[in-house]
Backbone as CSV, one residue per row, in Angstrom:
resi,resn,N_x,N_y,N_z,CA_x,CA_y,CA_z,C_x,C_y,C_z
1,UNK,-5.546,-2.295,20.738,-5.357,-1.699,19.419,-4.487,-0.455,19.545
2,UNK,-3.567,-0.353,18.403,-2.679,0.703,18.872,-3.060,1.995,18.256
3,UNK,-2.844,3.171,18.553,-3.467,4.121,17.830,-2.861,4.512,16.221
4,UNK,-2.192,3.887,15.859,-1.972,3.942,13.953,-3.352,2.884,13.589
5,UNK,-3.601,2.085,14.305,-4.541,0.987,13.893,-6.136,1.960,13.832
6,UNK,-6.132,2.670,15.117,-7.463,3.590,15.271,-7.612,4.430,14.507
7,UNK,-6.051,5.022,14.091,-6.178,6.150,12.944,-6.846,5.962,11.773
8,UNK,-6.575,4.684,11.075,-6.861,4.001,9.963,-8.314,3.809,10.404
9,UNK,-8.841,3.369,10.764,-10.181,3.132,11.176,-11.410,4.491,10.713
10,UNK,-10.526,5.334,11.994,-10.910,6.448,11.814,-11.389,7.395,10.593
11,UNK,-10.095,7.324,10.232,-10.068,7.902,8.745,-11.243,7.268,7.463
12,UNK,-11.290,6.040,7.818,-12.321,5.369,7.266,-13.935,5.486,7.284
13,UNK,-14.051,5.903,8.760,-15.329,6.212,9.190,-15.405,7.693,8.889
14,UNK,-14.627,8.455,8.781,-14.998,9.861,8.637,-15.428,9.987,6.610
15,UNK,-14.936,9.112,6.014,-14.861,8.932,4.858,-16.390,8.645,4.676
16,UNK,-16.390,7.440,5.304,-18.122,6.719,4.573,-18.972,7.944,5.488
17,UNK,-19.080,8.268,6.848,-20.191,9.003,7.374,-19.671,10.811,7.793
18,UNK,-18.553,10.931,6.818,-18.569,12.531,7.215,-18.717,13.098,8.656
19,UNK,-18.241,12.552,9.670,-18.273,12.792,10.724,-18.599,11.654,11.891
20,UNK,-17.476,12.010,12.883,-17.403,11.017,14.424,-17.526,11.694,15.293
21,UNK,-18.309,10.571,16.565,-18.212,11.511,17.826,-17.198,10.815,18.398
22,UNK,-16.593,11.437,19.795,-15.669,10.455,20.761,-16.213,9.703,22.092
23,UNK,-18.140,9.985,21.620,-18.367,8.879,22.492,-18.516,7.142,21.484
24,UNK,-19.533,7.280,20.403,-19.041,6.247,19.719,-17.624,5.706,19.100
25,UNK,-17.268,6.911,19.103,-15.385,6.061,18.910,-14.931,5.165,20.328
26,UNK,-15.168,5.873,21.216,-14.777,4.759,22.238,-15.260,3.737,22.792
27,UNK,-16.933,3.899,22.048,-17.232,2.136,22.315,-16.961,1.320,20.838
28,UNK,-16.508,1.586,19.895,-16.186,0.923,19.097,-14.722,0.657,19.409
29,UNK,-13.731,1.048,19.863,-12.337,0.966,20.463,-12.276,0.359,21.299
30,UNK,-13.301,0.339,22.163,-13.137,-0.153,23.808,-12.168,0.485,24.798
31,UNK,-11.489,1.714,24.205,-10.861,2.548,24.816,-11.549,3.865,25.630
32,UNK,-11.130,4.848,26.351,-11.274,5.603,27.202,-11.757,7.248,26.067
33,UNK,-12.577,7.436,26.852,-12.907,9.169,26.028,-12.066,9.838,25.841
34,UNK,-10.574,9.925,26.455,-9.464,10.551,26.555,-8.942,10.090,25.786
35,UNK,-8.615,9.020,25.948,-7.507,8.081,24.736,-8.277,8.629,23.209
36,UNK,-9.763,8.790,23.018,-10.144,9.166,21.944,-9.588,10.823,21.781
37,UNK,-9.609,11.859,22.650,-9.707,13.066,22.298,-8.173,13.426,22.065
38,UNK,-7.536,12.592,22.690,-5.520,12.326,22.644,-5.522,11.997,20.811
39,UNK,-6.510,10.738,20.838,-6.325,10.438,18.931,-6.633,11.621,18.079
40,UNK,-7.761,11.993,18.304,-8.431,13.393,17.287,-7.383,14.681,17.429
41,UNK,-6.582,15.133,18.856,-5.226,16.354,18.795,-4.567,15.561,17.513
42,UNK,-4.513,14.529,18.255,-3.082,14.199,17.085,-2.911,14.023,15.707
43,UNK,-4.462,13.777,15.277,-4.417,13.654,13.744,-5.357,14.714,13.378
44,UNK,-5.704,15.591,13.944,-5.670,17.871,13.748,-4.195,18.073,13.638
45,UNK,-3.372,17.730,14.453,-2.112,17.744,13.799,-1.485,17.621,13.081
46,UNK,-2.073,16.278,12.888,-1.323,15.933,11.235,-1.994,16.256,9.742
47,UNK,-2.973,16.961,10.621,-3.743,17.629,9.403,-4.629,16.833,8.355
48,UNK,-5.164,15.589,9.494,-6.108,14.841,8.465,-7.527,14.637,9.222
49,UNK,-7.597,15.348,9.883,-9.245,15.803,10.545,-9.581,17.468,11.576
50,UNK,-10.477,17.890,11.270,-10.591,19.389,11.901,-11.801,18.552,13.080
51,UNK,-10.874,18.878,14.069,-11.804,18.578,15.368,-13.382,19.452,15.919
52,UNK,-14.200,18.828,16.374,-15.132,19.388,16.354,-16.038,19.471,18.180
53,UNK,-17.006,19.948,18.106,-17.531,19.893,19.798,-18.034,18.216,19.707
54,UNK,-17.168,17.235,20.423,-17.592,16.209,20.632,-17.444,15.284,19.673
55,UNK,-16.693,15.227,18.528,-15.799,14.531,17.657,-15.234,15.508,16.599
56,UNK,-15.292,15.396,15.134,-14.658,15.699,14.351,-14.651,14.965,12.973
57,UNK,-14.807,16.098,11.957,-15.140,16.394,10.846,-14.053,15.916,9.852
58,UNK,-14.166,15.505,8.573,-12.663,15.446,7.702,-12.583,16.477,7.224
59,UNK,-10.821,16.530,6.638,-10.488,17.977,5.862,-11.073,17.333,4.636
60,UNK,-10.984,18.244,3.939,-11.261,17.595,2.198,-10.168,17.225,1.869
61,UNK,-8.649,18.245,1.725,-7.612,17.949,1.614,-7.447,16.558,2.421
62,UNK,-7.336,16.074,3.548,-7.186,14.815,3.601,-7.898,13.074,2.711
63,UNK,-9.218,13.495,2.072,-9.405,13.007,1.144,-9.367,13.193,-0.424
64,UNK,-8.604,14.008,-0.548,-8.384,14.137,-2.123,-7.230,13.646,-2.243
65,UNK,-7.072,12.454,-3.915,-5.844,12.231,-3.856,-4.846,13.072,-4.321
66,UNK,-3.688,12.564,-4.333,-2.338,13.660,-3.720,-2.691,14.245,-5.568
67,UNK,-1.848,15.030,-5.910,-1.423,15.331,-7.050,-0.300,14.862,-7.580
68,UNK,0.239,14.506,-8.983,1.640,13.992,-9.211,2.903,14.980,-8.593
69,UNK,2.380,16.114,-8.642,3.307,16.604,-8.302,3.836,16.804,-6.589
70,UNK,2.889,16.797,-5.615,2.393,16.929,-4.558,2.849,15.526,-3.250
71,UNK,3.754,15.830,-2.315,4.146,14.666,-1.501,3.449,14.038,-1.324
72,UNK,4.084,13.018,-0.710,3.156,11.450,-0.665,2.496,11.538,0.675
73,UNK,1.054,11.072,0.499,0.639,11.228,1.844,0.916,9.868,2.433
74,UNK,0.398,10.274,4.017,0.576,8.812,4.764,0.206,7.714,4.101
75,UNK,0.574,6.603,4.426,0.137,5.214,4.089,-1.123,4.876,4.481
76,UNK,-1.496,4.956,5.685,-2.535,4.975,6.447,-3.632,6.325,5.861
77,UNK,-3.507,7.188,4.963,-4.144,8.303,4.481,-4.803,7.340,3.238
78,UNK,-3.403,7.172,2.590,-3.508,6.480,1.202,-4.640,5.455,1.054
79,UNK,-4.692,4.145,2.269,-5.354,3.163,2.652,-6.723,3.461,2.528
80,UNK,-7.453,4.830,2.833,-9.042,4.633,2.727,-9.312,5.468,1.203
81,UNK,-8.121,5.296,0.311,-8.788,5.096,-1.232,-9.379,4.379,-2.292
82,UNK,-10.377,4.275,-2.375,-10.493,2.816,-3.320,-10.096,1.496,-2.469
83,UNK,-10.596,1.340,-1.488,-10.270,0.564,-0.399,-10.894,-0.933,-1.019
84,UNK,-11.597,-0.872,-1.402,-12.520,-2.312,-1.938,-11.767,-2.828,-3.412
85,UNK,-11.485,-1.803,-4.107,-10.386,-2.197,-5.381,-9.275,-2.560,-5.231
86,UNK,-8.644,-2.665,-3.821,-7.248,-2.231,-3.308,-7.322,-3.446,-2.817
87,UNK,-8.620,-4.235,-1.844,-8.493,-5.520,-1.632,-8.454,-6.827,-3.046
88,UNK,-9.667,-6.228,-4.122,-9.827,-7.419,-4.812,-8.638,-7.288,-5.479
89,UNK,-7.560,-6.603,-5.616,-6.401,-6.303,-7.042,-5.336,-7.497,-5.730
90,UNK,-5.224,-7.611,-4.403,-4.685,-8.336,-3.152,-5.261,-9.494,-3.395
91,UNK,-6.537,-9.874,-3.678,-7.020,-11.367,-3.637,-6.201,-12.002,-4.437
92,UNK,-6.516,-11.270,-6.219,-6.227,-11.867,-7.225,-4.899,-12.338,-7.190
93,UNK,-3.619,-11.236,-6.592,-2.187,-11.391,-6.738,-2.153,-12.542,-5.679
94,UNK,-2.720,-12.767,-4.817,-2.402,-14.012,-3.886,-2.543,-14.953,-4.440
95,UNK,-3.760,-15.319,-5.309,-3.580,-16.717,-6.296,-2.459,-16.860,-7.244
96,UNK,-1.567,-15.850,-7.007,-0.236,-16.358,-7.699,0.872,-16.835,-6.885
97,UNK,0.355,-16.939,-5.699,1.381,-16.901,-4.667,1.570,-18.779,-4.286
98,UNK,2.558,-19.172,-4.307,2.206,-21.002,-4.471,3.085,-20.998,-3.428
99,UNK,3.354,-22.598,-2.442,4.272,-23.318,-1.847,5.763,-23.251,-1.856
100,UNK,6.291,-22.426,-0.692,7.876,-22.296,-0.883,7.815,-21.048,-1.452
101,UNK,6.815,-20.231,-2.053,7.397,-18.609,-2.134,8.320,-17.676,-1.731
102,UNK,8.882,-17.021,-2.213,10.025,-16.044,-1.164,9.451,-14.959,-1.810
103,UNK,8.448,-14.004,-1.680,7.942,-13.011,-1.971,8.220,-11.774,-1.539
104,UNK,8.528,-10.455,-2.358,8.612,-9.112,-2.149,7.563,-8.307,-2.258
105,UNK,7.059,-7.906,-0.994,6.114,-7.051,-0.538,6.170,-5.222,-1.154
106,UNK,6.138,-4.261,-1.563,6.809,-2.794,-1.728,5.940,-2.053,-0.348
107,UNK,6.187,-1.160,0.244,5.689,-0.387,1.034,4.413,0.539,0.095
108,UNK,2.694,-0.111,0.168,1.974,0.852,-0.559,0.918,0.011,0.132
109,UNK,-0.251,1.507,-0.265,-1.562,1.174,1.090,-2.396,0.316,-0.541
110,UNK,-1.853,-0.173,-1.480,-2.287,-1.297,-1.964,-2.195,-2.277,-2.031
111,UNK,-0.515,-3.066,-1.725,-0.103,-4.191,-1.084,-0.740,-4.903,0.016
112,UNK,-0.715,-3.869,0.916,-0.654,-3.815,2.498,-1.360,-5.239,2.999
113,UNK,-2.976,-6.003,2.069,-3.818,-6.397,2.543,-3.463,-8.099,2.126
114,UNK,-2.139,-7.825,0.732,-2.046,-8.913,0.312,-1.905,-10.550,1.061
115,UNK,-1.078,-10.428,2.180,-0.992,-11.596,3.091,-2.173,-12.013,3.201
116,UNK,-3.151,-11.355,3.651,-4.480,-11.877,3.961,-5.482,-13.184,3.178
117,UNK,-4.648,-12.977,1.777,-5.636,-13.966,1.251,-5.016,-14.948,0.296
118,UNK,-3.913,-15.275,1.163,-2.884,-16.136,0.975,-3.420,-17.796,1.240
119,UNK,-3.572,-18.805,0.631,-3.822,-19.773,1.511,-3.578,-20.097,2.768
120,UNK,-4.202,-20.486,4.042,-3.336,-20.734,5.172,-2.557,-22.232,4.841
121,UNK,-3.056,-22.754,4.156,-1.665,-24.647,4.078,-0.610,-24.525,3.182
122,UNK,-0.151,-22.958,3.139,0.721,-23.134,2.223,1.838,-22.139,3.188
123,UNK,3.325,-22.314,2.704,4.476,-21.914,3.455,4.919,-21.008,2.314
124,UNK,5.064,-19.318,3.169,5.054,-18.562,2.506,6.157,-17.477,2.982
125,UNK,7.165,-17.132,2.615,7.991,-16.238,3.533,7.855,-14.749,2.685
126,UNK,7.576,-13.829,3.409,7.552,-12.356,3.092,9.176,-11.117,3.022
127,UNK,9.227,-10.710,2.139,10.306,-10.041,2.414,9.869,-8.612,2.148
128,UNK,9.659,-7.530,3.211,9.286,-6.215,3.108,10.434,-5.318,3.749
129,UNK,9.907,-4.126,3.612,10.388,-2.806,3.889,8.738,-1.967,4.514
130,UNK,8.023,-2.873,4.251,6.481,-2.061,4.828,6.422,-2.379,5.999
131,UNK,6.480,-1.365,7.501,5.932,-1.913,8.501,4.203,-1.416,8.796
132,UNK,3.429,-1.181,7.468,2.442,-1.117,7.681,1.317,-2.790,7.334
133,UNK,2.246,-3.344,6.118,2.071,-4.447,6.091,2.590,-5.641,7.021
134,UNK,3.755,-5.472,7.902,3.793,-5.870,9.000,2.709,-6.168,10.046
135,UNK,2.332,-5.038,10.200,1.023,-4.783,11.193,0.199,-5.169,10.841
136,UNK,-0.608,-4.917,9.791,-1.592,-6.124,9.214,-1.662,-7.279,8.860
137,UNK,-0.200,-8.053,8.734,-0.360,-9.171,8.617,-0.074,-10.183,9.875
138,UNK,0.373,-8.998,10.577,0.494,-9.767,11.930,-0.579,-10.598,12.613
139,UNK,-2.066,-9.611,12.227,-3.060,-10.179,13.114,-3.477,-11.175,12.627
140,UNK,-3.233,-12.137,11.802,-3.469,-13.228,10.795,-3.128,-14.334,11.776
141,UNK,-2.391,-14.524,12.585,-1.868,-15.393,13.676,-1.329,-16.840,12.755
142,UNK,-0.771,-16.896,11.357,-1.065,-17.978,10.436,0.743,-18.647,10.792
143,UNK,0.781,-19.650,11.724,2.114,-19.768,11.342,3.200,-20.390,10.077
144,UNK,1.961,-20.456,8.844,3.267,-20.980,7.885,3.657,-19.902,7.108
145,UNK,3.181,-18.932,7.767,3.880,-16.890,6.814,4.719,-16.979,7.641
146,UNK,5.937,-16.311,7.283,7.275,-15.961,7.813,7.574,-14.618,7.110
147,UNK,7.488,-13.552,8.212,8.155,-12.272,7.838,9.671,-11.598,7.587
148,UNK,9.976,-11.251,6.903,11.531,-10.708,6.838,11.324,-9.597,6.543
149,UNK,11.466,-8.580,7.917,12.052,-7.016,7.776,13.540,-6.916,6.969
150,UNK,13.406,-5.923,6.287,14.555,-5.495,5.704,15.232,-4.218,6.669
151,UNK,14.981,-3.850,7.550,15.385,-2.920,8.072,16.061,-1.454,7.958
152,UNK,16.319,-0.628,8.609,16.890,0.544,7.848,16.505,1.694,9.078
153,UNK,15.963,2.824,8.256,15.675,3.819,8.821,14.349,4.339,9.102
154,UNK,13.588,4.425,10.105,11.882,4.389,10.075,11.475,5.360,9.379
155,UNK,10.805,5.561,8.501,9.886,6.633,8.267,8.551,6.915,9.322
156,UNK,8.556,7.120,9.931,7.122,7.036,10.935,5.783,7.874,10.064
157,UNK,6.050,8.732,9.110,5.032,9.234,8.305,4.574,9.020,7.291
158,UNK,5.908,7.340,6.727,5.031,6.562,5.647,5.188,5.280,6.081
159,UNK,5.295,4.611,7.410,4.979,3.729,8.400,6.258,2.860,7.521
160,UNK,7.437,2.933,6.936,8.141,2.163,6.346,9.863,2.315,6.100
161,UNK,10.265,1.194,6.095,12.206,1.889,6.449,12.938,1.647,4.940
162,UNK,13.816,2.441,5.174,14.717,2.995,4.150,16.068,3.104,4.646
163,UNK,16.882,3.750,3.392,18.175,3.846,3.747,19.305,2.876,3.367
164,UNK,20.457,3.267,3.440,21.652,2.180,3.206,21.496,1.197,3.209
165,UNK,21.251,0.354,4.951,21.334,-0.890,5.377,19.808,-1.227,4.847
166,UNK,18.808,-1.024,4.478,17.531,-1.400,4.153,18.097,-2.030,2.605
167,UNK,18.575,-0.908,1.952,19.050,-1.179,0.262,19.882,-2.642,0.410
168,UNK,21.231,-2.336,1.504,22.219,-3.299,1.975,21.689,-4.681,2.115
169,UNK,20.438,-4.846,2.873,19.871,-5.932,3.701,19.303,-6.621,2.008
170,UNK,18.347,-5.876,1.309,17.676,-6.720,0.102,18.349,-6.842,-0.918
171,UNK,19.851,-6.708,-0.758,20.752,-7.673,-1.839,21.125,-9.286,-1.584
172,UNK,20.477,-9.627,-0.255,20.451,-10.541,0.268,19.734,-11.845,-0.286
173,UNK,18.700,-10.954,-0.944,17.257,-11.971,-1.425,17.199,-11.920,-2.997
174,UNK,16.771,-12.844,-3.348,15.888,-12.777,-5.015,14.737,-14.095,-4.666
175,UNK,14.053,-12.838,-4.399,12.577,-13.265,-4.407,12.161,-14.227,-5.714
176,UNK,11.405,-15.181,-5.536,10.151,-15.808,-6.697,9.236,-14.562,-7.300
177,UNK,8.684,-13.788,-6.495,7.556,-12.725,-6.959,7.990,-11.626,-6.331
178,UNK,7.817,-10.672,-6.714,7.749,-9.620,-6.774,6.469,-8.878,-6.619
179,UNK,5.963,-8.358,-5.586,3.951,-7.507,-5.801,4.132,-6.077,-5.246
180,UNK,4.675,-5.083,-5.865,4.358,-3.521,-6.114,3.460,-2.894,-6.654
181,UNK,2.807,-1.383,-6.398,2.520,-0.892,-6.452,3.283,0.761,-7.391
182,UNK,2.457,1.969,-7.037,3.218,2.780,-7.914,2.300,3.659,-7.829
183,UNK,2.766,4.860,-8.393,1.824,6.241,-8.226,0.838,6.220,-9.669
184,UNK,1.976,5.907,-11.197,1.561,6.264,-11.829,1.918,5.779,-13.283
185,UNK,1.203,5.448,-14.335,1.975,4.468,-15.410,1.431,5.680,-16.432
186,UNK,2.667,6.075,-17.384,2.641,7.155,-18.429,1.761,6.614,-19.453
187,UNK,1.933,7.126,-20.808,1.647,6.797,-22.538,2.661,6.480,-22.594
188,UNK,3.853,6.682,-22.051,5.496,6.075,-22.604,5.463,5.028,-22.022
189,UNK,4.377,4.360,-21.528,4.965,2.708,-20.753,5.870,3.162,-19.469
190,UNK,6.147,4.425,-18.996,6.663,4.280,-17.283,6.337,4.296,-16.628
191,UNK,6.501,3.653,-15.663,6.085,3.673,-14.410,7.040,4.301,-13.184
192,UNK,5.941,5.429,-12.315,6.590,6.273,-11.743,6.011,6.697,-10.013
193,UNK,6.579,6.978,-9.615,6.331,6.211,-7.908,6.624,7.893,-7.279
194,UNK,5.884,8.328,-6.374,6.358,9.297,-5.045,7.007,9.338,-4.159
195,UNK,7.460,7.973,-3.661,8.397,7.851,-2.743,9.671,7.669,-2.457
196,UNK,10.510,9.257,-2.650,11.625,9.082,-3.492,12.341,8.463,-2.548
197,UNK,12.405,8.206,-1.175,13.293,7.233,-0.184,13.429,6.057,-0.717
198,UNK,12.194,5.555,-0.817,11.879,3.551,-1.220,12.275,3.536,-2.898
199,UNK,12.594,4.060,-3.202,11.994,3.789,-4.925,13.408,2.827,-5.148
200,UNK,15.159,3.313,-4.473,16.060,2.474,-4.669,15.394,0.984,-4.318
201,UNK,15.068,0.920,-3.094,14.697,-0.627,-2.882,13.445,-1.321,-4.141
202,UNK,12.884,-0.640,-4.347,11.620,-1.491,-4.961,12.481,-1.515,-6.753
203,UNK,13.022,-0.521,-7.333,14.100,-1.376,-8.144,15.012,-2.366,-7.982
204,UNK,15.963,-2.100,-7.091,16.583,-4.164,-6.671,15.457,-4.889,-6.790
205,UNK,14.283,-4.735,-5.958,13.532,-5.413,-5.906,12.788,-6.561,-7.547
206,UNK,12.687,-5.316,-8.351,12.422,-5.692,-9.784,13.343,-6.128,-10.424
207,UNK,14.832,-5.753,-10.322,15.948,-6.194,-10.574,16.150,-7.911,-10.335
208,UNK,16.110,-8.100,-9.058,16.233,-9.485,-8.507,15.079,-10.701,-8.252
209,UNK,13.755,-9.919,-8.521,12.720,-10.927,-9.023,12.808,-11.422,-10.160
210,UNK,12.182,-13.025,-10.314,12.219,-13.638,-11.172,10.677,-13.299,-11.852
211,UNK,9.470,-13.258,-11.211,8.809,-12.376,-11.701,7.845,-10.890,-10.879
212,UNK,7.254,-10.413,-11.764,7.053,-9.048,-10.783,5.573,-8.331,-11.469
213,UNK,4.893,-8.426,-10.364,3.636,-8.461,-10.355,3.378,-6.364,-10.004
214,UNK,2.588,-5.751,-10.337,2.750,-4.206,-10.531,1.300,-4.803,-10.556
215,UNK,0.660,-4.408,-9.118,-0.786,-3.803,-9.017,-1.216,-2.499,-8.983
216,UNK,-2.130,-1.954,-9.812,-2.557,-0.631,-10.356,-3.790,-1.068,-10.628
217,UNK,-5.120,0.149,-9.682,-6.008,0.065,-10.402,-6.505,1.248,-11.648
218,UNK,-7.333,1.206,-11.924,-7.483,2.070,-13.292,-7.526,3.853,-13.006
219,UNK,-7.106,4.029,-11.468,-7.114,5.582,-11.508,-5.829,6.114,-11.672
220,UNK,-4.561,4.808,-11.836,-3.420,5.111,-12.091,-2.630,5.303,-13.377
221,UNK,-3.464,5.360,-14.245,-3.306,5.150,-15.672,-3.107,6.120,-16.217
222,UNK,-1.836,6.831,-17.521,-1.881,7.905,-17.626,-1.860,8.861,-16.636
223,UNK,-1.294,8.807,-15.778,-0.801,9.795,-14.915,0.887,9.365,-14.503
224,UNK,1.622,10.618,-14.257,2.712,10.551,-13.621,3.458,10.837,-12.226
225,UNK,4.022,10.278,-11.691,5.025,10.602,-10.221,5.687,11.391,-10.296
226,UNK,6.377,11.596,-8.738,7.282,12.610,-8.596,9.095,11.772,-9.714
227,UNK,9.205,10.390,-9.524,10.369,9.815,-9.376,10.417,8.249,-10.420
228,UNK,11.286,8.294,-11.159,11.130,6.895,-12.511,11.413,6.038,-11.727
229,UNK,10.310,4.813,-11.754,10.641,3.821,-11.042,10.845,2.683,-12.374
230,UNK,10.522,2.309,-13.255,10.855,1.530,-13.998,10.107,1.107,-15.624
231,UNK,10.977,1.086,-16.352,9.956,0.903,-17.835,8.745,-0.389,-17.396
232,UNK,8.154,-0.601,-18.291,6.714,-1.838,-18.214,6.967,-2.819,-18.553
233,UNK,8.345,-2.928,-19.471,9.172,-4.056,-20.134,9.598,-4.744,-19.009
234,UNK,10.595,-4.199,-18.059,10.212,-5.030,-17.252,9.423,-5.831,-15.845
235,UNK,8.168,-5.373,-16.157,7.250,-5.880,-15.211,6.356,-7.087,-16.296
236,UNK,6.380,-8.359,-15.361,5.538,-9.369,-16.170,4.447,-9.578,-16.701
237,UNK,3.513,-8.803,-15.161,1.978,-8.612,-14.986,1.711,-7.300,-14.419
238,UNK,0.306,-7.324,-14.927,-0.236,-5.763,-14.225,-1.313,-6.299,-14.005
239,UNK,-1.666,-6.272,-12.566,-3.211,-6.858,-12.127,-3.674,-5.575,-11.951
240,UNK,-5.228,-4.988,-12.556,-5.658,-3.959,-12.756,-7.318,-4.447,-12.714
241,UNK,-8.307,-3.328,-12.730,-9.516,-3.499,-12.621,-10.349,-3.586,-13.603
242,UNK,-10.852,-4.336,-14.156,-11.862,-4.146,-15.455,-12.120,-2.314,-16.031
243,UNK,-12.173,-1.641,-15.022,-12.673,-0.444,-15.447,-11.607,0.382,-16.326
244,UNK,-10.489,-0.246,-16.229,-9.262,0.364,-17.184,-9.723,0.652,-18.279
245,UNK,-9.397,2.014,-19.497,-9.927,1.911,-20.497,-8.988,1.193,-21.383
246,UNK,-9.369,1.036,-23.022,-9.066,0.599,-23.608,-7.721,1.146,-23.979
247,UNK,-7.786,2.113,-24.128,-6.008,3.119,-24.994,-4.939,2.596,-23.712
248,UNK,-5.437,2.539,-22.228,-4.311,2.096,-21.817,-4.307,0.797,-21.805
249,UNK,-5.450,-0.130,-22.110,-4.708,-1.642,-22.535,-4.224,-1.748,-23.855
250,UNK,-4.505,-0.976,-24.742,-3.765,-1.387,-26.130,-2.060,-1.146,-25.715
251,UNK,-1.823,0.443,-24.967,-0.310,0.533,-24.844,0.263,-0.608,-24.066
252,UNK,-0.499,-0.935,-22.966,0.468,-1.863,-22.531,0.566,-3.327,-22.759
253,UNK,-0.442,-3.700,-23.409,-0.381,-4.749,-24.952,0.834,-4.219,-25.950
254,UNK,1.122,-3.085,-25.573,2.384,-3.104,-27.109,3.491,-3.423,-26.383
255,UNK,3.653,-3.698,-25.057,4.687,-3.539,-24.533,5.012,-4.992,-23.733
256,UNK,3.957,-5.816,-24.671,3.931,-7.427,-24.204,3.843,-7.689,-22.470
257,UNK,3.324,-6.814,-21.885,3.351,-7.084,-20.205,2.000,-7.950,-20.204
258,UNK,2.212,-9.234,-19.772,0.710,-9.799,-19.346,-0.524,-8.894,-18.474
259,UNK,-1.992,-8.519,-18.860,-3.054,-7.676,-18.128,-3.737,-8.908,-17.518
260,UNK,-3.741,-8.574,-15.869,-4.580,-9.636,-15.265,-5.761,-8.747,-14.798
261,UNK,-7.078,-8.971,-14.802,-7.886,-8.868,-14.310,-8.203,-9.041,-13.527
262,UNK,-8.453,-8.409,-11.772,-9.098,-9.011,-10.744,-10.590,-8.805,-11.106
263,UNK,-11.810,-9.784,-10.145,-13.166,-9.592,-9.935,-13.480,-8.530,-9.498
């Protein structure tokens, strides 16, 4: 397991039990006490755990979400939010996913899980810019998924590439589906994103899908991003959580976008 994989973990366990040691981290790892106390410097570094005598504590700041105004945190940060809403809003969008797909992935720790619950008898090719969804869908071992990096420039602090040749590379494709994510959907029907690197790609992206699926669960509603990623007109569907209130399904009922419900 590589240590972005432990991080995520990590971050998870400090979430549900408020605190780890680095002797149970390393029998849950199967790694070395060192290799654990090497993980905990490095993410005191990055400022998403205050180390402690014999493991380590979370910041709060590492679990509060960001502010609209406020940079985007890691992907792997993002990932232990609403982690259980984040899978079922992934189930649901996979039952749209049929035979011969050419699907566009966006770089967001809500996508990330979507491969997973893909049929395995069905032939499915991926086209991302996420190498966090890379990594997770790797361990699936399923050979009728076929991945396509778009390539570019790494971000190593939002695990995902950008840039010219990334933009360059996804004029290449027009995806069947389209499945993004987003920071934040207004009262004006916009939708508005933090990641001002990716945001060119995930427009082509909406641009060149035939349709385009915008998963949001209901804590994204009425709130705004740093950066306009695109009116609601044109997104087809919004798979969202029952708990949405009503004022934001009437607006986006005015704006004829199909509301899917996951379980």
């Amino acid at each position: 397991m590589y240590y972005i994989e432990r991080k995520s973990k990590i971050l998870k366990l400090l979430q549900d039990e408020h605190s780890v040691s680095v002797d149970s981290l390393a029998i849950t790892f199967n790694v070395s006490k060192e290799t654990i106390r090497r993980d905990l410097r490095q993410m005191e570094s990055e400022g998403l755990l205050t180390r402690t005598h014999g493991g380590a504590v979370p910041l709060t700041t590492a679990f509060t979400a960001p502010s609209p105004s406020s940079p985007e945190l890691p992907v792997d940060v993002r990932g232990t939010f609403n982690n259980d809403l984040k899978h079922s809003l992934c189930k649901k969008a996979a039952s749209y996913i049929k035979e011969g797909d050419n699907v566009y992935i966006d770089n967001s720790s809500t996508t990330v899980y979507l491969a997973q619950y893909v049929p395995e008898n069905i032939q499915v090719t991926f086209i991302t810019n996420s190498i966090s969804f890379l990594i997770e869908s790797s361990q699936l071992n399923n050979p009728n998924l076929t991945f396509v990096c778009l390539g570019g420039i790494l971000n190593t602090n939002n695990l995902s590439t950008y840039g010219n040749i990334a933009l360059h590379n996804s004029h290449d494709y027009y995806p069947n589906k389209a499945f993004l994510s987003c920071t934040g959907i207004s009262e004006e029907r916009q939708i508005t994103d933090s990641s001002i690197n990716e945001v060119d790609i995930k427009k082509e992206m909406i641009h060149r899908a035939k349709e385009v699926f915008l998963l949001s669960d209901h804590t994204k509603f009425n709130k705004n991003g740093q950066i306009f990623l695109s009116n609601i007109e044109n997104i087809h569907h919004i798979i969202t959580d029952p708990i949405v209130d009503s004022y934001s399904h009437n607006f986006i009922d005015r704006s004829h976008t199909d509301i899917i419900f996951a379980e």
